[in-house]
SERO-4910 file (N, C-alpha, C, O; in steps of 0.05 Angstrom, whole numbers):
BEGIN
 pado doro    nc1    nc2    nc3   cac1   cac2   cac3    cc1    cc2    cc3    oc1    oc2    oc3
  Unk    A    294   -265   -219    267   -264   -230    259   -234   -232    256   -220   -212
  Unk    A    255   -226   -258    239   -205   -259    210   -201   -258    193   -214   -270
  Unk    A    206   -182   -242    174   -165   -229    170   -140   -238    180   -119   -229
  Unk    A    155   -143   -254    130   -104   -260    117   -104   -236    107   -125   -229
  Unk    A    114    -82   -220    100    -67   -203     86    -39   -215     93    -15   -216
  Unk    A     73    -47   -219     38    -29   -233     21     -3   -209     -4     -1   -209
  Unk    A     31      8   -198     23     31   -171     27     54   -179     47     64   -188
  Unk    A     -1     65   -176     10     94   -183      8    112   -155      4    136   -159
  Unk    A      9    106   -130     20    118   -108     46    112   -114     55     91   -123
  Unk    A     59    135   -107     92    138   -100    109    117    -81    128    102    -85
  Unk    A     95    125    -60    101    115    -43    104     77    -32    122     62    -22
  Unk    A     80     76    -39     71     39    -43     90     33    -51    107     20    -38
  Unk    A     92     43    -85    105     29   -107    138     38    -97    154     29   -113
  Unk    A    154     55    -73    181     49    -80    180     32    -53    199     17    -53
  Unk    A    165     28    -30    160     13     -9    165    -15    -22    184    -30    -16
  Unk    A    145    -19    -43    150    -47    -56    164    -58    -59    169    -81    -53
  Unk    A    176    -38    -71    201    -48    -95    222    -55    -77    232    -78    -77
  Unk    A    230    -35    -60    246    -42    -33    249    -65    -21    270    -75    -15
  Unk    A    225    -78    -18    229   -105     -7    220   -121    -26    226   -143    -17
  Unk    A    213   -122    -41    227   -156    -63    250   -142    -70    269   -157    -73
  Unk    A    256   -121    -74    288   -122    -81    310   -136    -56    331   -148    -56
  Unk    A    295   -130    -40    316   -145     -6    312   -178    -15    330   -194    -12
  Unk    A    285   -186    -26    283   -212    -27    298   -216    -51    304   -240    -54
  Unk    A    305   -205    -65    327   -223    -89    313   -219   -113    319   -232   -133
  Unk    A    292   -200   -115    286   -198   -145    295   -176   -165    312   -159   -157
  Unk    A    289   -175   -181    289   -151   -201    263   -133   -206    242   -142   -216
  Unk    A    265   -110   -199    239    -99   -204    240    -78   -218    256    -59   -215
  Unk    A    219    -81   -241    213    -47   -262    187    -44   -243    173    -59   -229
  Unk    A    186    -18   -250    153     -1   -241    143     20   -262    158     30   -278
  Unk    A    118     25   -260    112     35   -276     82     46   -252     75     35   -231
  Unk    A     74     67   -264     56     91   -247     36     85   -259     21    104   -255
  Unk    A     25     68   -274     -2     71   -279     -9     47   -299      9     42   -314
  Unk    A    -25     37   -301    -37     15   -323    -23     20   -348     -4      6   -357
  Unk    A    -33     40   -358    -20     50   -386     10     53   -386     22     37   -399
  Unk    A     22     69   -374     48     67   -370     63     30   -365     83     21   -376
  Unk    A     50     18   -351     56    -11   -360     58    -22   -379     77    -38   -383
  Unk    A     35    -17   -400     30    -33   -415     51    -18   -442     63    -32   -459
  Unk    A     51     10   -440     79     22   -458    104     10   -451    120      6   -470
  Unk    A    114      2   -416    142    -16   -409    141    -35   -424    163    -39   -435
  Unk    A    121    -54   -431    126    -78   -444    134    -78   -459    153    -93   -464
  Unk    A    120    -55   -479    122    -60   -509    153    -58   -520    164    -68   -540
  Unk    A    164    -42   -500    187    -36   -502    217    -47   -490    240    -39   -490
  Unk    A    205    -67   -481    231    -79   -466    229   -115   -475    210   -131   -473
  Unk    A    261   -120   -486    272   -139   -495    265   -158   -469    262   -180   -478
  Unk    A    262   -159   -446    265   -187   -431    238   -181   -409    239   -166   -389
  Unk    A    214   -197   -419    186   -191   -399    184   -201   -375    194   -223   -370
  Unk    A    172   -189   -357    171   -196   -341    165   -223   -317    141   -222   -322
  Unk    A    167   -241   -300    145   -267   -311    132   -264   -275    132   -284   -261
  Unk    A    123   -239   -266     99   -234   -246    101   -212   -257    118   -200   -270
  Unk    A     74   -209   -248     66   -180   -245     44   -173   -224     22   -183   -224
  Unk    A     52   -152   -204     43   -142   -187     24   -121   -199     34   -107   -216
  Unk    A     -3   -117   -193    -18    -83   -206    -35    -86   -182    -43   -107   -173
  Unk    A    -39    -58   -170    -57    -43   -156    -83    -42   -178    -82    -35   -202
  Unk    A   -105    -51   -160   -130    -47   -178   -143    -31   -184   -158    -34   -202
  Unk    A   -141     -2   -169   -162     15   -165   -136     49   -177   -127     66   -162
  Unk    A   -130     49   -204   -121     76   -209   -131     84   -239   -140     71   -258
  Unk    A   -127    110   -235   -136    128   -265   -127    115   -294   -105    105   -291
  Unk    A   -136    112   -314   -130    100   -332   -140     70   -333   -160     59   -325
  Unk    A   -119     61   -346   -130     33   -356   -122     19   -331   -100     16   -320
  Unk    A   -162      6   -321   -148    -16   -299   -162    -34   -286   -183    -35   -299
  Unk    A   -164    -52   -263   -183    -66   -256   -174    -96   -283   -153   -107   -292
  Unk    A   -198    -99   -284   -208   -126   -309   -202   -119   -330   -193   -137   -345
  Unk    A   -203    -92   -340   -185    -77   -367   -153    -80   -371   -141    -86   -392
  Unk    A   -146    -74   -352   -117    -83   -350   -109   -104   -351    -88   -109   -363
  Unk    A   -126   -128   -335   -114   -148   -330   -112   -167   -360    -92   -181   -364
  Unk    A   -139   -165   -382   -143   -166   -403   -114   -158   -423   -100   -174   -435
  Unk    A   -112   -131   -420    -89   -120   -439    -60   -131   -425    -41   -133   -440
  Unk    A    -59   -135   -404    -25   -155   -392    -29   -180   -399    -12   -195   -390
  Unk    A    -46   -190   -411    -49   -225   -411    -40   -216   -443    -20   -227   -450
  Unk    A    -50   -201   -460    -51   -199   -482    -22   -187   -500    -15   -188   -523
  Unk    A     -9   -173   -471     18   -164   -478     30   -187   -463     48   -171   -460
  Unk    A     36   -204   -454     59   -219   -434     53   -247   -450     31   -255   -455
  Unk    A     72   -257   -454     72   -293   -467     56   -306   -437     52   -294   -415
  Unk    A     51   -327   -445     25   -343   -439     40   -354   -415     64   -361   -414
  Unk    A     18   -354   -389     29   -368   -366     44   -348   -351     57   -357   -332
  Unk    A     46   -320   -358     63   -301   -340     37   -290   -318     19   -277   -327
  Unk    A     39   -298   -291     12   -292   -271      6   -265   -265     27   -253   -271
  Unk    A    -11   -250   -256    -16   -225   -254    -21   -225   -223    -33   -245   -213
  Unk    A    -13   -206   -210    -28   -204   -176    -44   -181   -170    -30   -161   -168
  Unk    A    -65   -179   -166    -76   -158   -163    -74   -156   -131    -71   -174   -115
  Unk    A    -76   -118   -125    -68   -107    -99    -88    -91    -99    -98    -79   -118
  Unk    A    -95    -91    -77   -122    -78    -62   -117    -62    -40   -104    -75    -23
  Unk    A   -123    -34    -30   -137    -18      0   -152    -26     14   -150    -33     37
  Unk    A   -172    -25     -4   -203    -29     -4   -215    -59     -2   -213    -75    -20
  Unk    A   -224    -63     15   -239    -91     21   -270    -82     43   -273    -71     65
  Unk    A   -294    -97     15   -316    -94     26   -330   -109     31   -354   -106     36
  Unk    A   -313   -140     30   -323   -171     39   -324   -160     77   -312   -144     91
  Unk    A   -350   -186     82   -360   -177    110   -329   -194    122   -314   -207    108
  Unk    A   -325   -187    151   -306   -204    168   -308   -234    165   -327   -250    165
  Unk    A   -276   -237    163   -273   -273    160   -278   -287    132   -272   -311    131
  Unk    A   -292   -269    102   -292   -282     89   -260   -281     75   -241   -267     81
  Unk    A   -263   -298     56   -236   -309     48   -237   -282     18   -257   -272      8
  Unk    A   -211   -278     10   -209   -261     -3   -200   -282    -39   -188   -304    -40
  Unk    A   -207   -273    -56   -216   -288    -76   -199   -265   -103   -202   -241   -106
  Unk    A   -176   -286   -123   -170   -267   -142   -192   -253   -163   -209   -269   -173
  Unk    A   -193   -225   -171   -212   -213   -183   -212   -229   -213   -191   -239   -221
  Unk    A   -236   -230   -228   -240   -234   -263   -210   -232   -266   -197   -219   -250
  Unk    A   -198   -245   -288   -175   -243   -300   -144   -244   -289   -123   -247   -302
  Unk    A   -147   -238   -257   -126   -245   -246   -119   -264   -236   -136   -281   -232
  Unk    A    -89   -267   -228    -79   -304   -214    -90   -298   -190   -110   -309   -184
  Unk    A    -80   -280   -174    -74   -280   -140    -87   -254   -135    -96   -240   -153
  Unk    A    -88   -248   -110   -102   -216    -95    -89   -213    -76    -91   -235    -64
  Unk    A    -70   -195    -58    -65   -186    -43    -81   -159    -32    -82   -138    -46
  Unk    A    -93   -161     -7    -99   -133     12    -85   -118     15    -69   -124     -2
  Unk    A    -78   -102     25    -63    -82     28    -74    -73     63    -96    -82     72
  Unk    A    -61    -61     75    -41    -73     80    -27   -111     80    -38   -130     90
  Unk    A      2   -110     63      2   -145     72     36   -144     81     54   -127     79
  Unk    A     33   -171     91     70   -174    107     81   -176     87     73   -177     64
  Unk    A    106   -179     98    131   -190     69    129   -218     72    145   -231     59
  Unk    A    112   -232     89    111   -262     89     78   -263     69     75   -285     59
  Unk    A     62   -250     66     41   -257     47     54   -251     25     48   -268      7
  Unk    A     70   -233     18     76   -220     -4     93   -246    -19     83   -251    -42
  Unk    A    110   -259    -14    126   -283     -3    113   -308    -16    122   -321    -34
  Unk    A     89   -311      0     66   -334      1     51   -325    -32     56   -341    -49
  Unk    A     35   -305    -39     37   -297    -52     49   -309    -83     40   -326    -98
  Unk    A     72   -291    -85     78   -304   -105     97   -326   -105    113   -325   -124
  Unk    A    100   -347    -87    107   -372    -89     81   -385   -102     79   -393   -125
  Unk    A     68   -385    -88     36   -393   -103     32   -390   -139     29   -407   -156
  Unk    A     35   -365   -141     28   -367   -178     52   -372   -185     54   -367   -209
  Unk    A     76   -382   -174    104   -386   -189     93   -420   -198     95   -434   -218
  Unk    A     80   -421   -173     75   -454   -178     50   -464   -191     37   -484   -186
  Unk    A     48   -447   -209     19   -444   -224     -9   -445   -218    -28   -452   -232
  Unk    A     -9   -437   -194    -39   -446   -170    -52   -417   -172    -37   -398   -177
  Unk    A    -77   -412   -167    -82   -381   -161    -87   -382   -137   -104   -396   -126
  Unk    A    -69   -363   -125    -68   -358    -95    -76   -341    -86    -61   -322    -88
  Unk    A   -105   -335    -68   -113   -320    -57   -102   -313    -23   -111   -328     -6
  Unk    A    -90   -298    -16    -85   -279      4    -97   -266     21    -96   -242     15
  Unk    A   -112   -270     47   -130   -252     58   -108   -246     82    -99   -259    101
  Unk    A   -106   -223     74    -79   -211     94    -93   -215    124   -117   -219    127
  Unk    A    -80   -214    140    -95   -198    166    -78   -177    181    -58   -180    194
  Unk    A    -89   -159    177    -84   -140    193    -70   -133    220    -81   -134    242
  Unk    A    -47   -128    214    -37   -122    247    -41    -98    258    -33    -93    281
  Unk    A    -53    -82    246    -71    -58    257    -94    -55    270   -111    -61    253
  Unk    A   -105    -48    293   -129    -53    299   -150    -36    275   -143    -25    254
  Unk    A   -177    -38    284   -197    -24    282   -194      2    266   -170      3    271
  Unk    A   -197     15    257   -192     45    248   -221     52    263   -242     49    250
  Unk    A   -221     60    286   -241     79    292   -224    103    307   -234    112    327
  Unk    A   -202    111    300   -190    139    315   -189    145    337   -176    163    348
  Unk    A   -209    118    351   -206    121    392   -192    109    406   -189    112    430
  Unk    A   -178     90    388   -164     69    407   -129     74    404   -115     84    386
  Unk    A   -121     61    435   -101     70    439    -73     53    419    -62     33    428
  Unk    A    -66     66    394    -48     50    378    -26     55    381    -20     78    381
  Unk    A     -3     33    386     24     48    381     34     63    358     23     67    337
  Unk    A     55     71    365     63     84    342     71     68    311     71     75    288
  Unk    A     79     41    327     95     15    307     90     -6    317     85     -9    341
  Unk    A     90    -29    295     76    -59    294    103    -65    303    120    -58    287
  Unk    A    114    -77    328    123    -89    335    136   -112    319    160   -116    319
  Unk    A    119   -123    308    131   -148    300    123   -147    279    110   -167    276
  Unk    A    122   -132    258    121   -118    240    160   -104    232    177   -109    214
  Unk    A    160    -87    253    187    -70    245    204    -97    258    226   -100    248
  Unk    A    195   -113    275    228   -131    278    231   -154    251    250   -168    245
  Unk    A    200   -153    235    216   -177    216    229   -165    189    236   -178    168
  Unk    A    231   -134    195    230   -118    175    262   -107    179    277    -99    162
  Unk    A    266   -109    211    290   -108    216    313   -131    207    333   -123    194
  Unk    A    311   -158    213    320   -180    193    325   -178    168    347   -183    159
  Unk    A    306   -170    155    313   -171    129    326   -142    117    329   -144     92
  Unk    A    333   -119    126    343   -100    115    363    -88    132    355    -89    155
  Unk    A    397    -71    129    404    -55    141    386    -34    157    361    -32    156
  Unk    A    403    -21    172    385     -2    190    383     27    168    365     44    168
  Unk    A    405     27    152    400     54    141    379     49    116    370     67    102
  Unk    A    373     20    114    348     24     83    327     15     93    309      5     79
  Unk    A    325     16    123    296     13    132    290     40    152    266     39    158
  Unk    A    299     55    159    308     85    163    289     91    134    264     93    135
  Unk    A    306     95    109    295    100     85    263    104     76    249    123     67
  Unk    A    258     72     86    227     67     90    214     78     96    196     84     81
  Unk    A    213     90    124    202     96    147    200    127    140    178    138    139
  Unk    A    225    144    133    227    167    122    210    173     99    198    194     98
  Unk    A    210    148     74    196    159     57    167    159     65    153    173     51
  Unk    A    156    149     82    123    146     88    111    168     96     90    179     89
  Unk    A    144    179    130    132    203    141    133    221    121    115    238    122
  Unk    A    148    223    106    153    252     89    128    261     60    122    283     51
  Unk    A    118    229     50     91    227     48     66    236     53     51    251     41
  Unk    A     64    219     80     38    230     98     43    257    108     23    270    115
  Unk    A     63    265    110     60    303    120     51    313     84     27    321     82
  Unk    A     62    313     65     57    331     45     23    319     37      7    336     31
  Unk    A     16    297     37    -19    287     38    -28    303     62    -43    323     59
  Unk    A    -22    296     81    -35    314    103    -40    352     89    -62    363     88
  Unk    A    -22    361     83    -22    389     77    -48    388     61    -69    400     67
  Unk    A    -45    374     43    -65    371     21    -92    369     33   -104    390     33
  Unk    A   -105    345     44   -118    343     62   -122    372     75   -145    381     75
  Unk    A   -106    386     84   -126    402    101   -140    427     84   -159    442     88
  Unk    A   -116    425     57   -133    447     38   -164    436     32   -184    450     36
  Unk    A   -163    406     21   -185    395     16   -207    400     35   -230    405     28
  Unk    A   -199    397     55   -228    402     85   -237    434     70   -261    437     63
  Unk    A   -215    459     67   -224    480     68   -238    477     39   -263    479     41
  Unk    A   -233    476     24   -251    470    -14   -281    446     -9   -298    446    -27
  Unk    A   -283    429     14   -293    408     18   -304    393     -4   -326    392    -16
  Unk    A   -279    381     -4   -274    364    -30   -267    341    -23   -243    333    -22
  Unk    A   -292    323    -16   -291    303      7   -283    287     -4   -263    279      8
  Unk    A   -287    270    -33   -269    252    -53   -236    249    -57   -219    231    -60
  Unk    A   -239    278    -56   -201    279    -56   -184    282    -27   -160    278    -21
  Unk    A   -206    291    -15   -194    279     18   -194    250     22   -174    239     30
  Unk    A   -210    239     17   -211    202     23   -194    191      9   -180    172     17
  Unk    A   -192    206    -21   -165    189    -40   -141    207    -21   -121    194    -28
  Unk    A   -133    221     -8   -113    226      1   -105    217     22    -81    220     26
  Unk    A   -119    204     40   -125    195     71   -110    162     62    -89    153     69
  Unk    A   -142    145     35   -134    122     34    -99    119     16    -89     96     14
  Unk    A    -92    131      9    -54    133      1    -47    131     27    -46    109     37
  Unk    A    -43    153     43    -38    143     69    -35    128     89    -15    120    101
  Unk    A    -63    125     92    -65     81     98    -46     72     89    -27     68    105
  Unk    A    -42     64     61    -26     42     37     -7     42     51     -3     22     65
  Unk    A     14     73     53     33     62     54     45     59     84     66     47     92
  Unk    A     30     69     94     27     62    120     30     34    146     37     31    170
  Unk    A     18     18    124      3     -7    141     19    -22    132     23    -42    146
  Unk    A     41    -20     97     54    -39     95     84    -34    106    101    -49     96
  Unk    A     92    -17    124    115    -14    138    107    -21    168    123    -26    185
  Unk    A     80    -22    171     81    -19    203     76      5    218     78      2    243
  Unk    A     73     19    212     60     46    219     36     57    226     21     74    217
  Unk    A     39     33    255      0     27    258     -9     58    265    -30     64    255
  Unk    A      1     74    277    -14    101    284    -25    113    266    -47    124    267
  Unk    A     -6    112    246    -10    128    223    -38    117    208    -59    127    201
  Unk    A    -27     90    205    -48     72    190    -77     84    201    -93     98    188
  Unk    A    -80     74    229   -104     74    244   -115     92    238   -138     87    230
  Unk    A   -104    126    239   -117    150    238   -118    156    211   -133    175    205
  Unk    A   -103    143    188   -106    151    161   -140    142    150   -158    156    141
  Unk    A   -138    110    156   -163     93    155   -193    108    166   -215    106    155
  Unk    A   -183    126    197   -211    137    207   -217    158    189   -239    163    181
  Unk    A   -195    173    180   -203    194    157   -213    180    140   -235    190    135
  Unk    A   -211    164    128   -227    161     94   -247    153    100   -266    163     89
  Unk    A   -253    129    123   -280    122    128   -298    147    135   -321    144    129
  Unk    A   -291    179    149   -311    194    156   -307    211    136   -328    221    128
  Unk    A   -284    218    123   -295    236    105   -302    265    114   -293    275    134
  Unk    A   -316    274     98   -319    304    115   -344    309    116   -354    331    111
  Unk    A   -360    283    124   -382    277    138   -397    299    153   -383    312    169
  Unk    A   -423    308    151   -432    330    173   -427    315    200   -423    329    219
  Unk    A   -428    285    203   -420    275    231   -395    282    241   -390    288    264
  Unk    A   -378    279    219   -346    287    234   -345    318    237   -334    317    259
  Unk    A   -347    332    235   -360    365    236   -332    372    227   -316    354    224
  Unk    A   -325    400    223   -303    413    218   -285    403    238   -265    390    232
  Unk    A   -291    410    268   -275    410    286   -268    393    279   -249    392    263
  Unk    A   -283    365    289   -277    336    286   -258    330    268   -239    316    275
  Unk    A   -259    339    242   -242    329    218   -210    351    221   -188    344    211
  Unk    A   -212    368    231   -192    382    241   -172    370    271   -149    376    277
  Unk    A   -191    354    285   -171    346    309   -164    324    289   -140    320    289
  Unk    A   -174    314    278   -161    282    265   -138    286    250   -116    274    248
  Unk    A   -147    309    238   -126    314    215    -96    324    234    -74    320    225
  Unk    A   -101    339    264    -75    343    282    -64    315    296    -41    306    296
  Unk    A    -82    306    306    -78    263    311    -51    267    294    -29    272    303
  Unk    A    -62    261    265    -46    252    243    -14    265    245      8    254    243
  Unk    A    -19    287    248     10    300    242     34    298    275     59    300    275
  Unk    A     15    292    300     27    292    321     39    252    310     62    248    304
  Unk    A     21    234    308     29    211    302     56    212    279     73    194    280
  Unk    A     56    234    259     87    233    247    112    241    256    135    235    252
  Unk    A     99    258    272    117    265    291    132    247    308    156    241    304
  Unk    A    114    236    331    121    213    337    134    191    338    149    180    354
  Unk    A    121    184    312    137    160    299    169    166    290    188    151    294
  Unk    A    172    193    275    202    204    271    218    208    295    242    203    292
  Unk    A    206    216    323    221    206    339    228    187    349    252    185    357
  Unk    A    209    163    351    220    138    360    246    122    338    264    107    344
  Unk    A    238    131    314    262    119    290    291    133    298    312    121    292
  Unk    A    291    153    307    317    173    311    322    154    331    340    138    325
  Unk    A    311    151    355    324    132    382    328    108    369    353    105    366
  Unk    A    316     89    359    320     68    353    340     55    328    352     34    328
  Unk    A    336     79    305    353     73    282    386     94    282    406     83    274
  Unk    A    385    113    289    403    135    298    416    138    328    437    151    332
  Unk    A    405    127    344    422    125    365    440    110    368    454    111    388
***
């Protein structure tokens, strides 16, 4: 079965691809709405899901979902993917105007799974992930890794292409981080939050609750007069000691 994956984070989108490729699919990607909708036009055998992130530059959201119904033969389901969720706690998560299904972000490889078994079987399947990350308030004591998170992640992949994973996120969140801290000094609080919430993304869908946790407290504060310089400066060291971290426990565990 072939899958379009629609992400224009880097990172997400080869995280993705990574695991439905472990599950047995075929996956094209494409970096942006527009750039999708140019893959189609051009390729002899369409896709019959499609995964898109809702929230990127160009054509997207309900616009997109419009122009993939309009490029894809009839009955091919769309899934929209989300960061961002501003439903209160406990409500049920609902596919947006024009799409089959919704996935949160962070989600397991068992929603992902659930997911699109659901629109295979022509149902629209809504997804309300739950979070194996606590809280993002930056005080609480998180591990470095979801437990049971990296062991079902361990099942399904060698040790050297889940190594891979884990590498591509930290190597990620350090070059966002850099960025981030130019942004504090320009205080360019928009492009700190879009750099924080990438972070999160790809974060939460490997299991990388530390990272996750302290990525999440950045975008929610922002560069807030509450979070003060200092404040947004120890968070932003949090962050880089937690990559650290986490690269050491993968060396013991995947390299030893």
């Amino acid at each position: 079965m072939l899958i379009l994956v629609i992400d224009d984070d880097e990172v997400s989108r080869e995280l993705l691809t990574m695991l439905l490729e472990v599950e047995g699919f075929t996956v094209v990607s494409a970096s942006s709405g527009d750039e999708g909708l140019l893959l189609l036009g051009g390729i002899d055998s369409h896709p019959e899901i499609v995964l898109t992130d809702l929230q990127m530059p160009g054509t997207s959201g309900t616009e997109l979902a419009r122009a993939l119904s309009a490029a894809l033969p009839a009955g091919v389901p769309v899934i929209a993917m989300s960061g961002s969720d501003s439903r209160p706690p406990g409500t049920p998560a609902f596919a947006p105007a024009g799409f089959d299904g919704f996935l949160l972000k962070p989600f397991s490889v068992a929603d992902l799974r659930d997911a699109i078994a659901g629109v295979v079987q022509d149902q629209v399947w809504e997804v309300a992930a739950t979070s194996t990350q606590a809280d993002p308030s930056g005080e609480q004591d998180v591990p470095a890794i979801n437990e049971d998170v990296f062991g079902k992640m361990q099942e399904l992949m060698p040790s050297s292409q889940l190594g891979q994973m884990y590498e591509l996120c930290i190597a990620d969140a350090r070059v966002r981080l850099a960025t981030m801290r130019t942004l504090q000094e320009e205080d360019d609080d928009a492009g700190y939050r879009r750099e924080a919430h990438a972070i999160k993304g790809g974060a939460g869908m490997i299991g990388a609750a530390e990272i996750y946790d302290l990525a999440a407290a950045a975008e929610r504060a922002g560069l807030s007069a509450s979070a003060g310089t200092s404040g947004v400066t120890a968070l932003l060291d949090q962050l880089a000691r937690a990559s650290e971290r986490l690269e050491r426990i993968l060396v013991e565990r995947l390299r030893g």
